[in-house]
N, C-alpha and C positions, 0 to 999 in steps of 0.2 A: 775366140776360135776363128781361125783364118780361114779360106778357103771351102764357105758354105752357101748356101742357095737355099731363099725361100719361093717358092715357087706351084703353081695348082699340080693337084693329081693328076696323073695319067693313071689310063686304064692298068696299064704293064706296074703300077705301082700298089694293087689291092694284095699282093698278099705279103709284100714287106711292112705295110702299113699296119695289115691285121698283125702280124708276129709285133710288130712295136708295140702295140696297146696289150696284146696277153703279155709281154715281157714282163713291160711296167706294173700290171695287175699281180703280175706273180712276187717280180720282187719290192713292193711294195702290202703285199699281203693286203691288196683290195679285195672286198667280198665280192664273187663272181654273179651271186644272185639279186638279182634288183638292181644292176648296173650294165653301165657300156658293153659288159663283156658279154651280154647278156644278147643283146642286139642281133638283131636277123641280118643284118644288113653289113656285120664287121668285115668280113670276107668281100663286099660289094661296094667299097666305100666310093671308088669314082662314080659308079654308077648311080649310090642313093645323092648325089653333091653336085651332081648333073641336075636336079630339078630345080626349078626356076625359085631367084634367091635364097642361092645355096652355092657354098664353094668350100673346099676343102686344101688346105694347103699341108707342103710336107718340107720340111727341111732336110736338104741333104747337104751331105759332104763327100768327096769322094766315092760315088756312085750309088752312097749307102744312104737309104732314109734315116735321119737320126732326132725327127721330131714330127708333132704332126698338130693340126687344128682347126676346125671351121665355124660355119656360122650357116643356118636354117632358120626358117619361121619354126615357131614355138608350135608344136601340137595342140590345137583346141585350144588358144589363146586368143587372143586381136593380132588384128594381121598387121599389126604396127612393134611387135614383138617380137624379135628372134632369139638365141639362143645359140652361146658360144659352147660349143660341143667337142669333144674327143680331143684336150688340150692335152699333150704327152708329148714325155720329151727321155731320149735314155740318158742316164746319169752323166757321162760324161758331156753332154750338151750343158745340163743346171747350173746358174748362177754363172753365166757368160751372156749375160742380156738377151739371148737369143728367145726367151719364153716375152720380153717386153718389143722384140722385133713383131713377134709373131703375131701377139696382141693388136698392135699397132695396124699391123695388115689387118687382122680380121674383124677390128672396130670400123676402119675405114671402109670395109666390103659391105658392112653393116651399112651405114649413112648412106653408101653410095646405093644401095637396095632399097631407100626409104625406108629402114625400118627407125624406130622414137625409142626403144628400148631396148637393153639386151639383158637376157636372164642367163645363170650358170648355177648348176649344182655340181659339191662337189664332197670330199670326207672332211672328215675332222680333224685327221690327224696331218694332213694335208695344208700344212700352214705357212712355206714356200710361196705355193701359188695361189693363199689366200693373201698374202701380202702383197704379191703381184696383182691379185684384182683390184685390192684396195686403194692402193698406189694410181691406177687408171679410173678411180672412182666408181667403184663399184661397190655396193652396200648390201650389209645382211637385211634380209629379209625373215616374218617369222615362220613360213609355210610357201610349201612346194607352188609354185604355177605350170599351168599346160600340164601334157599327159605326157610324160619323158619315159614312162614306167622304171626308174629308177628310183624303187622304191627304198633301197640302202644309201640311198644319197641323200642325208641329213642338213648340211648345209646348201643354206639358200642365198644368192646375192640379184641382185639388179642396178644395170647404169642406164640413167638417162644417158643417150647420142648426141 
């Protein structure tokens, strides 16, 4: 895909960001309860990604957000732990490398933050970009860590940095 940008959030970009994540939830038939969608904070995302080691990036194309993803400290975990968060991307972005560009940014955002680990939750049926984690070394884990309240998010992974 020619002609795209990854790059941090702006402010003027929280409620394209939010329609991407309920998109994908909708047409992906992700459960709304105990997940991302669930989030206080979807509508606020430059806002919550603004707090120190934390950043959120969004891909666009032609003026249009067409992916999204970042990285935070882990809630109630070691503060050597963060957590790559709100990975989405609309279908016509999938399987044009850009989910392994975005990765790439948001592992190095990690190290550069000092953090030693990175944790993700994510579904099951979701096996795309469970292959893309694994691919970047990222491993199943067998139980949840930190407090995500993403309680319908079954699978579990972690990469050493």
């Amino acid at each position: 895909m020619e002609n795209y940008s990854i790059r941090k959030i702006k402010k003027e970009d929280n409620q394209a960001v939010a329609q991407l994540i309920r998109a994908v939830f909708d047409e992906l038939n992700i459960p709304k309860v105990g997940t991302a969608y669930e989030d206080p904070y979807l509508d606020l995302m430059f806002e919550e990604y603004s707090k120190p080691k934390s950043v959120y990036y969004v891909v666009e194309k032609d003026g249009k957000i067409i992916g999204s993803a970042g990285v935070a400290p882990l809630e109630n975990e070691a503060e050597t732990i963060c957590e790559l968060q709100k990975m989405y991307f609309l279908p016509e972005t999938r399987g044009l490398g850009i989910g392994s560009q975005m990765m790439d940014k948001c592992l190095q955002s990690a190290k550069d933050f000092g953090f030693e680990k990175c944790y993700l939750e994510t579904m099951p049926f979701m096996l795309d970009a469970q292959k893309l984690y694994k691919k970047v070394g990222f491993e199943y884990i067998c139980s949840p860590m930190g407090s995500t309240g993403h309680t319908s998010c079954p699978v579990w992974m972690l990469k050493t940095l």
